[in-house]
Structure formats: C-alpha cells, structure tokens
SEGU-90961 format. One line per field, with one value per atom (N, C-alpha, C, O): residue in three letters; atom name; z, y, x. Coordinates in steps of 0.02 Angstrom, whole numbers, plus 50000, padded with zeros to 5 digits. Atoms other than C-alpha are relative to their C-alpha. Example, Ala and Ser with C-alpha at 12.3 -4.5 7.8 and 13.67 -1.06 7.14 Angstrom:
BEGIN
residu	[ALA, ALA, ALA, ALA, SER, SER, SER, SER]
atome	[N, CA, C, O, N, CA, C, O]
c3	[50000, 50390, 50000, 50033, 49997, 50357, 50037, 50045]
c2	[49941, 49775, 50060, 50059, 49941, 49947, 50055, 50110]
c1	[50045, 50615, 50045, 50097, 49958, 50684, 49961, 49986]
//
This chain:
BEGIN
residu	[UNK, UNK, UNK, UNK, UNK, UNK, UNK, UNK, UNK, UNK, UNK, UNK, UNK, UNK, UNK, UNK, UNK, UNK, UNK, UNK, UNK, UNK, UNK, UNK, UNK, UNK, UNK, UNK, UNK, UNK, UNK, UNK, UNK, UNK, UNK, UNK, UNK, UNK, UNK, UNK, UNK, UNK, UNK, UNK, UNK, UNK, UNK, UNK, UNK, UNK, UNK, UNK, UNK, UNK, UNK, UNK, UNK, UNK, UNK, UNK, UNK, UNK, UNK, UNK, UNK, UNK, UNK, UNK, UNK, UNK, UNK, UNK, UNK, UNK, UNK, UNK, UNK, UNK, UNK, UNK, UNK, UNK, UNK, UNK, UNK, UNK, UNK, UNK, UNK, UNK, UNK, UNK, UNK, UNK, UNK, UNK, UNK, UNK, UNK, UNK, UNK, UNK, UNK, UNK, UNK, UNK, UNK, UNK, UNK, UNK, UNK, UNK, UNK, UNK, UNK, UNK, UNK, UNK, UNK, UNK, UNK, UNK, UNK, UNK, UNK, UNK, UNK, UNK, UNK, UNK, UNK, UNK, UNK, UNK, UNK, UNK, UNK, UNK, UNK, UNK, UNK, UNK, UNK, UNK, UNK, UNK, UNK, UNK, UNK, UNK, UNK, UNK, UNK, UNK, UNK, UNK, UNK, UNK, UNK, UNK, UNK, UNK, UNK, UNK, UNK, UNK, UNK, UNK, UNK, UNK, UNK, UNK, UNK, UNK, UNK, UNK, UNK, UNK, UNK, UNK, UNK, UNK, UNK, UNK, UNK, UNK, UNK, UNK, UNK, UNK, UNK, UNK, UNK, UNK, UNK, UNK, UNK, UNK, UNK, UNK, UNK, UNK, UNK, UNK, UNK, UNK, UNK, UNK, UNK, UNK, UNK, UNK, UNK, UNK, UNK, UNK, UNK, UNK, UNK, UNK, UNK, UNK, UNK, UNK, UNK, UNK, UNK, UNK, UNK, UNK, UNK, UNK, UNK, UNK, UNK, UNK, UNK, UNK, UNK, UNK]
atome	[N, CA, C, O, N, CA, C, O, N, CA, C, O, N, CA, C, O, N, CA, C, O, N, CA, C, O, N, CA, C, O, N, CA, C, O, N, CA, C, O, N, CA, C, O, N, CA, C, O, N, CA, C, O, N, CA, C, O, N, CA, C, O, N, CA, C, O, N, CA, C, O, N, CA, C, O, N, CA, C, O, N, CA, C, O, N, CA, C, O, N, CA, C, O, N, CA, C, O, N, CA, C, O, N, CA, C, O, N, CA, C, O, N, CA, C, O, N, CA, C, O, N, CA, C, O, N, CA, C, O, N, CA, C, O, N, CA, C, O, N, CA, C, O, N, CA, C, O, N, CA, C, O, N, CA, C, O, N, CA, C, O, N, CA, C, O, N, CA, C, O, N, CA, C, O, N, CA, C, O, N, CA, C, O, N, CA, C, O, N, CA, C, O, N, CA, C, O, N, CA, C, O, N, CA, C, O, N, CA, C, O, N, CA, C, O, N, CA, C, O, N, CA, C, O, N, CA, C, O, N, CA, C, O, N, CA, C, O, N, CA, C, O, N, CA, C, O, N, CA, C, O, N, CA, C, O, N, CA, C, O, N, CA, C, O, N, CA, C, O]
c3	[49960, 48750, 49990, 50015, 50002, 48701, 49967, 49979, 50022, 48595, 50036, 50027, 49953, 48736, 50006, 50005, 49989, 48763, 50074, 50121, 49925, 48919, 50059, 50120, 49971, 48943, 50048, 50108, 49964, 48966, 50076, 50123, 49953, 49060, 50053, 50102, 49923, 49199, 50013, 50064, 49967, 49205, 50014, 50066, 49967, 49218, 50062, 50101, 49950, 49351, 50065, 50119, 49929, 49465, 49994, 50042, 49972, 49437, 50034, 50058, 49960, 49507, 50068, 50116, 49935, 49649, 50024, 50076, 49947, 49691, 50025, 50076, 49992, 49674, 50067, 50118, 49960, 49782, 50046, 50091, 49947, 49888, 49993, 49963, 49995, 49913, 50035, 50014, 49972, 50031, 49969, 50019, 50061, 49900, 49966, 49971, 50071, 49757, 50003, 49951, 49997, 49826, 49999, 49970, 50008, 49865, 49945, 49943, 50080, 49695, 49954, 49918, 50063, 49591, 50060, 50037, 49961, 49731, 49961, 49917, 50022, 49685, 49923, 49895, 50079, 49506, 49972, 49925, 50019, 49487, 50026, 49991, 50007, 49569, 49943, 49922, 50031, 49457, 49922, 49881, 50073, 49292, 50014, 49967, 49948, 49398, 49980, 49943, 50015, 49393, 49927, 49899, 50058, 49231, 49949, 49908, 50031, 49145, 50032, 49982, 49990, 49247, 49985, 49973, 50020, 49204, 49911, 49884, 50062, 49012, 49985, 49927, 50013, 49032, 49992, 49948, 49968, 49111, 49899, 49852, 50077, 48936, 49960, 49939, 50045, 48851, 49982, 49927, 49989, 48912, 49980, 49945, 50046, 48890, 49923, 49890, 50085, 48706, 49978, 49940, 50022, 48677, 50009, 49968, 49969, 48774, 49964, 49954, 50050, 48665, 49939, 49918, 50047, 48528, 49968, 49916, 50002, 48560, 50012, 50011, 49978, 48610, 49946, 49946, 50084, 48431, 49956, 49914, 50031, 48368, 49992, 49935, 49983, 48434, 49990, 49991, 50023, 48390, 49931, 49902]
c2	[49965, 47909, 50075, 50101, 49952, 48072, 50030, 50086, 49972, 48086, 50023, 50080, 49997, 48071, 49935, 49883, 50010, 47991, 49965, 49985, 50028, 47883, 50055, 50063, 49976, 47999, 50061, 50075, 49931, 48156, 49994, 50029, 50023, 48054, 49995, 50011, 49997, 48027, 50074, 50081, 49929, 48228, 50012, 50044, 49963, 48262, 49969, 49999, 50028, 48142, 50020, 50032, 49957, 48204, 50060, 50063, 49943, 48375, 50019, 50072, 49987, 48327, 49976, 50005, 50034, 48219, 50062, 50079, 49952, 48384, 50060, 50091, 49934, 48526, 49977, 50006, 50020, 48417, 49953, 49939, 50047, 48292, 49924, 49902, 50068, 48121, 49982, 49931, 50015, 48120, 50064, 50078, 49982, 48234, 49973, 49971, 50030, 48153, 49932, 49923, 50025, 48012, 50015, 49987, 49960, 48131, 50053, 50073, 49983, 48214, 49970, 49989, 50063, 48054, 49984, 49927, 50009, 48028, 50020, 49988, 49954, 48186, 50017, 50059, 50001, 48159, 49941, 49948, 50048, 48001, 50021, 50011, 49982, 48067, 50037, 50020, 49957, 48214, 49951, 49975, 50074, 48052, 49967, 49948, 50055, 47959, 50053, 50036, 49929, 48138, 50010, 50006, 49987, 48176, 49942, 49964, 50024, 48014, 49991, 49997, 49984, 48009, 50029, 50005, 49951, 48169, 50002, 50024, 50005, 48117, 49935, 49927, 50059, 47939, 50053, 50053, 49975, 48060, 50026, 49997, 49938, 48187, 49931, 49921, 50062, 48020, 49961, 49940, 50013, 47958, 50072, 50067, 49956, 48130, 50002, 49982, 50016, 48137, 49943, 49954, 50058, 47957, 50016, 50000, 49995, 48009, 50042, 50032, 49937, 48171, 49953, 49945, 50038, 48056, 49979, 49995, 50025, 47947, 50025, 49990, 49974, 48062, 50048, 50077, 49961, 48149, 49953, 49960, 50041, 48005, 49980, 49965, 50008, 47971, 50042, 50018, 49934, 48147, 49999, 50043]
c1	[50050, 49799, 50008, 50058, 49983, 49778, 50054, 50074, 49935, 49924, 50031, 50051, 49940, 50032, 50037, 50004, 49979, 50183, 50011, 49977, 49995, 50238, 50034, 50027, 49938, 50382, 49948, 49948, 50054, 50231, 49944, 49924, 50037, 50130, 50027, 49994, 49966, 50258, 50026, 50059, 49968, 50304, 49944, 49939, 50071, 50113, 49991, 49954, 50034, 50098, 50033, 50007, 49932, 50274, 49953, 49915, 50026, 50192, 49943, 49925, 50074, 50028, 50020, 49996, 49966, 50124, 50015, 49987, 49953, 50239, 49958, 49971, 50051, 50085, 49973, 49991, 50066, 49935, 50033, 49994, 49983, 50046, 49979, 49930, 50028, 50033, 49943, 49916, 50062, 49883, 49949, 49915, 50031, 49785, 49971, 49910, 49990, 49792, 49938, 49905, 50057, 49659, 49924, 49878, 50032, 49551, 49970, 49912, 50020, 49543, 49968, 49922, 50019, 49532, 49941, 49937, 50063, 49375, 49969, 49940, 50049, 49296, 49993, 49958, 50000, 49329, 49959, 49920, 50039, 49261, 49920, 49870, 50067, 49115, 49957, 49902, 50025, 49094, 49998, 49960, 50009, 49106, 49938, 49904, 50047, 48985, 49927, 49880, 50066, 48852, 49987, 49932, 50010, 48896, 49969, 49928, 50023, 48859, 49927, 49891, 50052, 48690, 49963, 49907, 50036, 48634, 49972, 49921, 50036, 48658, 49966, 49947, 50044, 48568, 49934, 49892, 50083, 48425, 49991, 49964, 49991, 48447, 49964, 49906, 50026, 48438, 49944, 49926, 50054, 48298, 49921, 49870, 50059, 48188, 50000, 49952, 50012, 48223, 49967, 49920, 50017, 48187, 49923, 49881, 50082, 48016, 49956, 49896, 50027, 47987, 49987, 49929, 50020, 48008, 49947, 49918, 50060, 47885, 49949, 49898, 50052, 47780, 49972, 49918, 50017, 47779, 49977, 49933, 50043, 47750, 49945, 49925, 50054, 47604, 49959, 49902, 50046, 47522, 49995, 49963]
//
C-alpha cells in the first residue's frame, strides 16, 4: 500500500493515536469518509456532463 511497510504503518498510526486521541480519531475517519463520499459524487456528476456534451456534439 503505498510503498509502505507494516513496520511504517504502525508508527503513522501511534502518531495519529498520540497527536488526535482516542476519541478523535472516529471522528476524523467520519469526516473523511464523508469528504470520499463528496468527492466521488461530484466526479460521477463531471462524468455524466461530458458523456452529455458528447452526445450532444454528436448530434450537431
């Protein structure tokens, strides 16, 4: 993942534990998954106008 290691992955994860706390840290991965959640939405939408421009050149 990322060309990381297991070993990295558990110092990134103590340093996010010791910065944000244990009652944090749910709250983050919340508002993170939301902002995954927006972002792939916003590029279905993208997705969808192009496809629409498309066809809509086509047709001219």
């Amino acid at each position: 993942m990322f060309g990381l290691g297991m070993n990295e992955i558990l110092v990134i994860a103590l340093i996010v534990l010791l910065l944000f706390g244990g009652k944090k840290i749910p709250e983050l991965m919340r508002g993170l998954g939301k902002g995954v959640k927006s972002f792939k939405e916003g590029m279905k939408e993208i997705e969808a106008d192009v496809k629409a421009d498309d066809t809509k050149q086509k047709e001219d």
